[in-house]
MIPA-260717 format. One line per field, with one value per atom (N, C-alpha, C, CB): y, z, x. Coordinates in steps of 0.1 Angstrom, whole numbers. Glycine has a CB too. Layout:
N
yy = c(Y/...) .
zz = c(Z/...) .
xx = c(X/...) .
//
This chain:
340
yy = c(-261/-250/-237/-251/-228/-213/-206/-206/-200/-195/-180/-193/-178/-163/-156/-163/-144/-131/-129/-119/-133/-124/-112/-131/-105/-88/-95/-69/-91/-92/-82/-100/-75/-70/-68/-68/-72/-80/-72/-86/-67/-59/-65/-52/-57/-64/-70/-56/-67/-75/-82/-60/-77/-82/-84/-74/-96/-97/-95/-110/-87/-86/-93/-74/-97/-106/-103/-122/-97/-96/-111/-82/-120/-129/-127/-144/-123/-118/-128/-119/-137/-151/-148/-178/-150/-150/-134/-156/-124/-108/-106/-100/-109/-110/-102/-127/-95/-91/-98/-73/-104/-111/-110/-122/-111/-103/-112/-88/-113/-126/-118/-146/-122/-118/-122/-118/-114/-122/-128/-116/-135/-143/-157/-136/-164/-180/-182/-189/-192/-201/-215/-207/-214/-228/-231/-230/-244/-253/-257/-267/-259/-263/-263/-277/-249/-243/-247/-242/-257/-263/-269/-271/-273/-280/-267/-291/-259/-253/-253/-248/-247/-248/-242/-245/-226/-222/-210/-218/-207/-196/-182/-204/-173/-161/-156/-164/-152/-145/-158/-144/-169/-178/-177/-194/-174/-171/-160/-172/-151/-137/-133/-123/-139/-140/-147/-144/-153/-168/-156/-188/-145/-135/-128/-123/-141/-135/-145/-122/-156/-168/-180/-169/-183/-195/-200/-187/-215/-222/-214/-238/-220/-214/-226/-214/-235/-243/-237/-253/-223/-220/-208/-225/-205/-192/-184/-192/-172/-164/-155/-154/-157/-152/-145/-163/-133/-124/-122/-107/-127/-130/-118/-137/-107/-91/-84/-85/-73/-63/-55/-67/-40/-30/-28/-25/-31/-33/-39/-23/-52/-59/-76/-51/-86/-100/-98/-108/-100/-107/-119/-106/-126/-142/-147/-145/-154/-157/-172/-158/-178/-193/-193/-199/-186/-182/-179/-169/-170/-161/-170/-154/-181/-188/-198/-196/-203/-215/-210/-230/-194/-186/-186/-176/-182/-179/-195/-163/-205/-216/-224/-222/-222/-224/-213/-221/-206/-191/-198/-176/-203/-198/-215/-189/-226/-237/-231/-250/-224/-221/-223/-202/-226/-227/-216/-228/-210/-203/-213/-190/-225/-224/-215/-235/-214/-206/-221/-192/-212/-220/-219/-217/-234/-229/-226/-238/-217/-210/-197/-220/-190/-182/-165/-186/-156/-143/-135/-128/-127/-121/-109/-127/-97/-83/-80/-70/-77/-73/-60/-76/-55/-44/-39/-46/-36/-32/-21/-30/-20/-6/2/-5/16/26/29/32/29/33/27/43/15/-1/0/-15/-11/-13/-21/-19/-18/-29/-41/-27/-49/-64/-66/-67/-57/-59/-59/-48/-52/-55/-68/-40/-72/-83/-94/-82/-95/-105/-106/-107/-97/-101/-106/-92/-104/-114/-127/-111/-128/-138/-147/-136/-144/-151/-158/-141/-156/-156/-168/-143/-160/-167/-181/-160/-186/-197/-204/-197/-202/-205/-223/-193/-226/-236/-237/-245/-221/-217/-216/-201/-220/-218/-204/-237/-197/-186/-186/-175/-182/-181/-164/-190/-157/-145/-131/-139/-125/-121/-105/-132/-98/-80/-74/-69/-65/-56/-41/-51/-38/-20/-13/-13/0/5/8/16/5/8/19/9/33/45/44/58/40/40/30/36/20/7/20/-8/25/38/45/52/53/66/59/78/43/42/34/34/31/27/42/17/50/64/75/74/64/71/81/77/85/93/89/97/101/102/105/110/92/91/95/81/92/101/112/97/119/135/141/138/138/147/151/141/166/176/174/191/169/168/165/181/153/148/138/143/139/132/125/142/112/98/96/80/96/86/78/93/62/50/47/35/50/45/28/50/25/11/2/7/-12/-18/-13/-31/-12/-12/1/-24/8/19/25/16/40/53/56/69/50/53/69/38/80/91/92/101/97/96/108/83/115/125/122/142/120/117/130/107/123/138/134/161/135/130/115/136/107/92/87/84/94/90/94/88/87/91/103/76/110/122/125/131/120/119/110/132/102/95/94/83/84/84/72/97/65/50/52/28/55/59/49/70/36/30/35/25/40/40/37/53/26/23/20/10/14/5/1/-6/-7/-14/-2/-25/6/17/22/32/29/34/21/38/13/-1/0/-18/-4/-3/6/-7/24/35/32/47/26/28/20/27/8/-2/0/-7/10/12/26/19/38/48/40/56/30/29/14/26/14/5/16/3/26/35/40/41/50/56/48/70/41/28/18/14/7/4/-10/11/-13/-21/-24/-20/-37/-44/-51/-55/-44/-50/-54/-46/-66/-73/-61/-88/-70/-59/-57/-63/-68/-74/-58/-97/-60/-45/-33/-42/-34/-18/-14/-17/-24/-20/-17/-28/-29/-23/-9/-30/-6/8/18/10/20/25/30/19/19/15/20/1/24/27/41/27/46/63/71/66/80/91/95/101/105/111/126/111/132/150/146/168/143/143/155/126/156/164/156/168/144/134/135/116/138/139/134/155/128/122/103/131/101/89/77/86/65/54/38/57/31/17/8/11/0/-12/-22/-14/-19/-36/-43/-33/-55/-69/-68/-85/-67/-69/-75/-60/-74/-76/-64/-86/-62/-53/-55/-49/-44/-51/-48/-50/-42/-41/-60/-22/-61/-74/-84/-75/-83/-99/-99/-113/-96/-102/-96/-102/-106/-99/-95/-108/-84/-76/-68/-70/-55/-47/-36/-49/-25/-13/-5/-9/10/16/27/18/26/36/45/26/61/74/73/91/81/84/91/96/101/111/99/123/86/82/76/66/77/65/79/57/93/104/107/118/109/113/101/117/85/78/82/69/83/84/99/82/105/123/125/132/117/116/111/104/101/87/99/66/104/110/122/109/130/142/137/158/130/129/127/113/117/117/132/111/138/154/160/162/156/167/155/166/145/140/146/128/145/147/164/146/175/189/187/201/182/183/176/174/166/161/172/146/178/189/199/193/203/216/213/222/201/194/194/181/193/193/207/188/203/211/220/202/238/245/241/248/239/234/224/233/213/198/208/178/214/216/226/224/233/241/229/256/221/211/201/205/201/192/200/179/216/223/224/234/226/220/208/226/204/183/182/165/183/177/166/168/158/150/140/153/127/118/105/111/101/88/75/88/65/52/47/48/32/21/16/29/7/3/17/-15/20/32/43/39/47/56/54/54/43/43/51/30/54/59/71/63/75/85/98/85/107/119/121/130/114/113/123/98/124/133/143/131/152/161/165/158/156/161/162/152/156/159/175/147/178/184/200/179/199/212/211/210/203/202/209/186/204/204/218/186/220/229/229/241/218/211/202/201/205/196/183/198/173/159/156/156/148/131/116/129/109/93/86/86/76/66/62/54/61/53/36/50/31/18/19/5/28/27/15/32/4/-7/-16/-13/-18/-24/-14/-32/-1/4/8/10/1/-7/-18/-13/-27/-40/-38/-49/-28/-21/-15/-12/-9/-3/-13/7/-26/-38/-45/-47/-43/-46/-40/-35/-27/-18/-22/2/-24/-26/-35/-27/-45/-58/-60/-65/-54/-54/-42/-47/-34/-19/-26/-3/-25/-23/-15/-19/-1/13/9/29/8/10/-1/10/-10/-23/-19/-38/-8/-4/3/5/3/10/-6/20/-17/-30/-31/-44/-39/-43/-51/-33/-64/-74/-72/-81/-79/-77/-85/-83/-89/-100/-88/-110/-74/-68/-69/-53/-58/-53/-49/-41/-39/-31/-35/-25/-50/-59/-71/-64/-71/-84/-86/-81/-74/-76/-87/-61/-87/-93/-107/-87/-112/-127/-135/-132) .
zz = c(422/428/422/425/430/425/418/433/405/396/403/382/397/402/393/407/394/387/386/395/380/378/369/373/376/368/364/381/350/346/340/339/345/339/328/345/320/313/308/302/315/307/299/316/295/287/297/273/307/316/331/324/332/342/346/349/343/349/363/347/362/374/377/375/382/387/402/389/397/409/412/410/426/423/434/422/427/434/447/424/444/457/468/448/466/477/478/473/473/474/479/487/464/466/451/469/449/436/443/432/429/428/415/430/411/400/399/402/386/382/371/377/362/356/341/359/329/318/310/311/313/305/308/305/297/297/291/288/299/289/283/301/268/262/260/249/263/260/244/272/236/223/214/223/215/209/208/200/220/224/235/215/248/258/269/259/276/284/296/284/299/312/321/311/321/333/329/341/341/334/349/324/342/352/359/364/374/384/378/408/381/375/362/376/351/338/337/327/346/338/348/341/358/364/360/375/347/338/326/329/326/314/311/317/302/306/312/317/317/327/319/344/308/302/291/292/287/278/265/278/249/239/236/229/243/240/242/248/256/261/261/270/254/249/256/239/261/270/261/280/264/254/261/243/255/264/252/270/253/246/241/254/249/251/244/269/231/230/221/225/229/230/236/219/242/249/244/253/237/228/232/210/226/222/210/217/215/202/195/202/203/206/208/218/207/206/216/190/213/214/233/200/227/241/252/240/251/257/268/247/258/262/272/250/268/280/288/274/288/302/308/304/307/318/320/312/314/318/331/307/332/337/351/325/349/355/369/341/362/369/376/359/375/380/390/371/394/405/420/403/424/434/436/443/422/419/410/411/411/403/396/404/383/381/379/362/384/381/369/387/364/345/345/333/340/338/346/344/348/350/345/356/353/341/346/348/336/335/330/325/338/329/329/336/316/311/310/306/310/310/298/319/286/273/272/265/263/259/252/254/248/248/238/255/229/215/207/215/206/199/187/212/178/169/176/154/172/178/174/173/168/164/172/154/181/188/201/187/203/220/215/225/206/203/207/186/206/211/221/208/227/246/251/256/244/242/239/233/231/226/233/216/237/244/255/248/266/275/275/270/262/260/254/254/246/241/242/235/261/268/271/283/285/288/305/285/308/317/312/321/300/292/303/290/297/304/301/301/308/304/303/316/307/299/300/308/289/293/286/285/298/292/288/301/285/284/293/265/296/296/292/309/289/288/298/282/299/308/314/302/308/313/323/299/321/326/338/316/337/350/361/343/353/363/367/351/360/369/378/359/376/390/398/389/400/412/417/407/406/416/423/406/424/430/423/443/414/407/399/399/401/395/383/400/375/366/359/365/359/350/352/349/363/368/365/381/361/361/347/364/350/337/327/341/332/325/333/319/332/338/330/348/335/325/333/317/328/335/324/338/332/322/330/314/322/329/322/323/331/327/326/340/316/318/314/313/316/311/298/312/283/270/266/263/271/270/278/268/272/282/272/289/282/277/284/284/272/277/278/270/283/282/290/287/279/290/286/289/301/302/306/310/300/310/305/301/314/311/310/299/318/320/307/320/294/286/279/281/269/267/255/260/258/249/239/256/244/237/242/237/233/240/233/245/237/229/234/232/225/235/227/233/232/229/230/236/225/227/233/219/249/252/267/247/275/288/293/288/302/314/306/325/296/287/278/275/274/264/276/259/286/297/300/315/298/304/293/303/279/271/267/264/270/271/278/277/291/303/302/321/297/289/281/281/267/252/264/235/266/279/286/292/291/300/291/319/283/270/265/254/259/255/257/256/274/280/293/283/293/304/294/310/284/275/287/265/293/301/300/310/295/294/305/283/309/317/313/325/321/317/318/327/310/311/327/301/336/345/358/347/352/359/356/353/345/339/347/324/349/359/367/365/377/388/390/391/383/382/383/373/374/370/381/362/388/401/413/404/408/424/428/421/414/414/411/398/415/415/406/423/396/380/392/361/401/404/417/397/419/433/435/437/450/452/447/466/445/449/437/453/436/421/422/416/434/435/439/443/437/443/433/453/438/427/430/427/420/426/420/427/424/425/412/438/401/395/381/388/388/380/367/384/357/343/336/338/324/315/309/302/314/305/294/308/287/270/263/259/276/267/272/273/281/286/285/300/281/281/293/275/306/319/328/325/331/336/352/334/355/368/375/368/381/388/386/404/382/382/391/368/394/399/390/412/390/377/388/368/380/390/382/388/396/392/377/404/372/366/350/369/354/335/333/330/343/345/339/367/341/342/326/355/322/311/301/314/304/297/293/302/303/307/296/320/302/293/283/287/274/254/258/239/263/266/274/282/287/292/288/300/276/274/262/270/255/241/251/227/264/271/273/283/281/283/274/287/262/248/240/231/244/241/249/240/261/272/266/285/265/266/253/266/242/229/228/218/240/240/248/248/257/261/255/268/247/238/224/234/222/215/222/214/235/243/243/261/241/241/252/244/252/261/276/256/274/287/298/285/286/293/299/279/288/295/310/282/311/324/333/327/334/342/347/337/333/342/346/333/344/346/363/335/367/379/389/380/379/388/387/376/376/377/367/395/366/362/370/357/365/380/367/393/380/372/376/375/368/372/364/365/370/361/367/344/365/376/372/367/362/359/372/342/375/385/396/390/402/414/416/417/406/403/413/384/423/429/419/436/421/417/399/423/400/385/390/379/393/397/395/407/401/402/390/409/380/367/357/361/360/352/356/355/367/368/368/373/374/364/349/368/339/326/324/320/330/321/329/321/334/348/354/348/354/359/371/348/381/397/390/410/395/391/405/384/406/415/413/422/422/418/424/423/416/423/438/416/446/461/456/480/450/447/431/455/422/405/401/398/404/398/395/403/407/407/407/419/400/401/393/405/375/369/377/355/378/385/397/386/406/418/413/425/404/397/388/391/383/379/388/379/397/418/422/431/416/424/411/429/395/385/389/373/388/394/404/396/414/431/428/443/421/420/409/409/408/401/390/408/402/396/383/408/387/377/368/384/369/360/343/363/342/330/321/333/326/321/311/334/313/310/301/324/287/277/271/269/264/258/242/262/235/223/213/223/222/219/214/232/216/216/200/222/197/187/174/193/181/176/170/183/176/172/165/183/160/154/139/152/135/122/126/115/137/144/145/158/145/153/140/162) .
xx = c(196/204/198/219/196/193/197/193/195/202/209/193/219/227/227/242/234/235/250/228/257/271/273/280/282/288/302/291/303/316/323/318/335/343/356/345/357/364/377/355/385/397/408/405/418/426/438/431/441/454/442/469/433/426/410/431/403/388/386/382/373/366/354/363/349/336/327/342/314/309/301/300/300/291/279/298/267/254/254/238/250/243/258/242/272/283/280/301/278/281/298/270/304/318/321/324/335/342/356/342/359/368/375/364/390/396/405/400/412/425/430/419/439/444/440/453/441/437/445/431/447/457/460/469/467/469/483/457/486/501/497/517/504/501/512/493/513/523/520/523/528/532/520/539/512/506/490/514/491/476/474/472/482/480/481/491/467/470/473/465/484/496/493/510/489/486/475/499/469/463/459/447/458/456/468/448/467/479/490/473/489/505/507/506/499/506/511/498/505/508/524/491/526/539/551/538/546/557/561/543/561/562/575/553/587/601/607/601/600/607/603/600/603/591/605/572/604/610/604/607/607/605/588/621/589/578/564/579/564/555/553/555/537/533/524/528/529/520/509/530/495/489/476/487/477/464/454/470/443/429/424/419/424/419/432/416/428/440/433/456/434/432/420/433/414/401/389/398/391/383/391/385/376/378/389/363/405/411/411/420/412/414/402/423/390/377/377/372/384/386/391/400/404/413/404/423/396/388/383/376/374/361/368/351/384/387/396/393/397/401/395/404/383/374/365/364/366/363/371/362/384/396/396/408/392/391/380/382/368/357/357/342/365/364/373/367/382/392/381/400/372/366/358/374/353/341/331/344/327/323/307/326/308/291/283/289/271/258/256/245/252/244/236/241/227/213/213/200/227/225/224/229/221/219/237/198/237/251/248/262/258/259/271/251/275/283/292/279/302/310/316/319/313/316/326/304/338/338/331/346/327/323/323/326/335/338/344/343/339/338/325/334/330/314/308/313/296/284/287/269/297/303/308/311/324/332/319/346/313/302/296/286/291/282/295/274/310/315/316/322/316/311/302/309/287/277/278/270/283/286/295/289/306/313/303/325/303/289/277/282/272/262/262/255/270/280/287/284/289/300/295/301/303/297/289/309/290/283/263/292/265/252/240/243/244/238/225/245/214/200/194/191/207/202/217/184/220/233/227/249/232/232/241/230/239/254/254/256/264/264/274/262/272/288/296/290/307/317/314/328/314/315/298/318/288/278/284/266/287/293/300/311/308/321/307/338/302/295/286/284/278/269/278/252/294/303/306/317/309/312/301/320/287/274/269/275/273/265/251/274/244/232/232/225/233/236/223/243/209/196/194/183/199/200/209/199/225/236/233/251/237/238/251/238/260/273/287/274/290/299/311/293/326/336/344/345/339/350/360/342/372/383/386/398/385/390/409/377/413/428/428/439/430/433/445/426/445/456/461/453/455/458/452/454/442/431/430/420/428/417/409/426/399/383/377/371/373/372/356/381/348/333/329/326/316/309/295/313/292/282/266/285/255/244/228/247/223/209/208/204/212/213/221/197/224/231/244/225/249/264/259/277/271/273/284/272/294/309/319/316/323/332/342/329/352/365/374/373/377/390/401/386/412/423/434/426/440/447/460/446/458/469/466/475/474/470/488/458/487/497/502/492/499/509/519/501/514/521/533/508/527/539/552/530/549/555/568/541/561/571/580/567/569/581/592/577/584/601/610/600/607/616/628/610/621/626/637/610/631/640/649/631/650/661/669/655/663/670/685/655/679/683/694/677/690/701/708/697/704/711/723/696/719/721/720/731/707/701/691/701/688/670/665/668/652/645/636/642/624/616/599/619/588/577/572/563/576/569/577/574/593/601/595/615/591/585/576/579/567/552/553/543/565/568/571/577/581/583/574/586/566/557/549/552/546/536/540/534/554/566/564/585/568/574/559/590/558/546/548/545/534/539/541/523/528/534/532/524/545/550/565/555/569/583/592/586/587/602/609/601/623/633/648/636/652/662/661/668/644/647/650/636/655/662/659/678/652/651/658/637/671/673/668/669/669/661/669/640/665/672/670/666/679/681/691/680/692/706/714/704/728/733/736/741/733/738/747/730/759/771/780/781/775/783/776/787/758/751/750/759/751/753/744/766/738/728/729/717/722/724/718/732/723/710/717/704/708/711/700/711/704/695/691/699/677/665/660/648/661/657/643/668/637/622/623/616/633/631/630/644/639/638/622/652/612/599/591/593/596/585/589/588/597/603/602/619/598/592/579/593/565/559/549/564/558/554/548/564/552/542/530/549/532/515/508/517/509/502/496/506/511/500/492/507/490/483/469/489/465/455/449/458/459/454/451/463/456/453/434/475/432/423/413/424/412/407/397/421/411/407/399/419/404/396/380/406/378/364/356/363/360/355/352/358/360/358/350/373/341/335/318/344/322/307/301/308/289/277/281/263/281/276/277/265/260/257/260/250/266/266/284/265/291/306/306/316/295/297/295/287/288/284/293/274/302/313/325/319/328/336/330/337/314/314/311/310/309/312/325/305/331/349/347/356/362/366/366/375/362/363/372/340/385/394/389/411/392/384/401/362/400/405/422/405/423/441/447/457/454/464/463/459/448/444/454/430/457/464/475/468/483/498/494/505/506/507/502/521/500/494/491/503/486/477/469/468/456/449/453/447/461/469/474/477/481/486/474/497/463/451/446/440/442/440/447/435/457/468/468/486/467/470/456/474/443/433/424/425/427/421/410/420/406/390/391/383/387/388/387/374/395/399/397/413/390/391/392/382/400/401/390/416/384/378/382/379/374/384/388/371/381/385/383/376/393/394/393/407/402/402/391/411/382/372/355/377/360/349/337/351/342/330/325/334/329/324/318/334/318/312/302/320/297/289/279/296/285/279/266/290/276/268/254/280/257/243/237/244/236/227/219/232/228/221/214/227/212/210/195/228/197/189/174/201/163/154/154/148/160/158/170/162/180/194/194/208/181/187/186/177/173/171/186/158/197/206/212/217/210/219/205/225/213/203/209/197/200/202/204/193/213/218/206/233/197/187/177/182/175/163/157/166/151/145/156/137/164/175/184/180/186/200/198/208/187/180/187/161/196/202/215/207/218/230/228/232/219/219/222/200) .
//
């Protein structure tokens, strides 16, 4: 059989996969349930829906946190489990990788690693940085642009990066993603409700209500426990307690954001004061993000058309391009030889 090329994206709530030979992206969730602390029960979109609904026997466990290999072991028989679902990979095949940005060279070398030591036995595995994956899914000329700033919102992380002259110039990973908002709106309507909802509600939420929209009276319906009675029920949550959760996480972004700019070089900053800000990553979807970035920060903001999948779209053209392959490099080189 013909060897293939896969792109992998590897986040902390969700993998991406481009596969070269089908010319398909395909995405599951990251995560697994163990039964009694070693028999694995489920894994991906059905574990990560068992979150809140599970006996005490059975442990929901996400391998990725903060945008890194936490879990090493976990990792390797997720995505073994993962990739038998009626994908299977060819062995001997080549892989490029999707790294964070502002990690040590140890934490990227475990994405290598993972990979290469798999049981996909890979015959040659790259890497790139993330922020490089985002700028060639968002078409950018990425060895020609003078100065340009992606932030990837993500599940556990916002990765801030400016980029110019095919390479990075400043970056920043800020542990704060989907999961941080999730638990604000939780601990907020814990608070002043004196009603607990599950994380799986929070998202929802989150995902419902717009951050700069008109809307200020609207209200959703959702299943919890009150905790003055134990009894569990439904209340209805206004947009205003999701925004007012929400407010701290998002400005410390805005205030990272302005501070990496005011750190950039002169020249590279007029350049992105006229390229813009461009958002990548799930978090992007939320109704007018865009919008509150760009009133906060005063720099034209635009969203990816497809954020979520648009490292791994950008994985696509590396692999597929000649020209772009030189951006992905092996941990195998010259440079990393202290590593092996």
């Amino acid at each position: 059989m013909a060897r293939n090329t896969y792109g992998l994206d590897l986040g902390s709530y969700e993998i991406k996969v481009y596969d070269k030979q089908k010319d398909t992206i395909w995405k599951e969730k990251n995560v697994l349930a163990r039964r009694n602390g070693q028999e694995i029960f489920a894994v991906g979109e059905e574990a990560y829906h068992m979150q809140g609904k599970v006996p005490g026997d059975i442990e929901i466990t996400f391998p990725m946190k903060g945008g890194v290999i936490s879990r090493f072991n976990d990792m390797q028989n997720l995505l073994k489990h993962l990739l038998k679902k009626d994908r299977q990979l060819v062995r001997g095949s080549q892989y490029v990788i999707a790294v964070p940005t502002d990690v040590t060279e140890v934490e990227k070398k475990a994405f290598f690693d993972l990979v290469i030591h798999s049981t996909a036995r890979a015959r040659e595995v790259n890497i790139v940085e993330r922020a490089i994956a985002d700028a060639v899914g968002l078409n950018l000329d990425v060895a020609n642009t003078k100065g340009v700033m992606i932030v990837n919102f993500g599940a556990e992380t916002t990765e801030i990066s400016v980029l110019a002259g095919g390479g990075m110039v400043l970056n920043r990973l800020l542990k704060i993603g989907g999961a941080t908002y999730d638990h604000a709106v939780i601990s907020l309507i814990r608070h002043s409700h004196d009603f607990l909802v599950g994380r799986l509600t929070a998202e929802k939420l989150r995902k419902s209500f717009g951050i700069f929209t008109d809307e200020a009276d609207r209200v959703i319906p959702v299943a919890g426990r009150d905790l003055i009675t134990g009894v569990p029920t439904q209340k209805s949550i206004s947009i205003q307690i999701v925004r007012a959760a929400m407010k701290d996480a998002l400005f410390q972004c805005v205030k990272e954001i302005t501070s990496l700019i005011d750190r950039t070089p002169p020249e590279v900053r007029k350049a992105i004061r006229d390229n813009g800000i461009f958002l990548t990553g799930g978090l992007s979807h939320v109704q007018g993000f865009e919008t509150y970035i760009e009133e906060m920060v005063g720099i034209k903001t635009r969203t990816a058309l497809d954020p979520d999948i648009c490292a791994v779209n950008g994985l696509k053209k590396i692999i597929v391009s000649k020209e772009l392959r030189e951006l992905a490099y092996s941990m195998l080189d010259e440079n990393y030889r202290w590593m092996r």
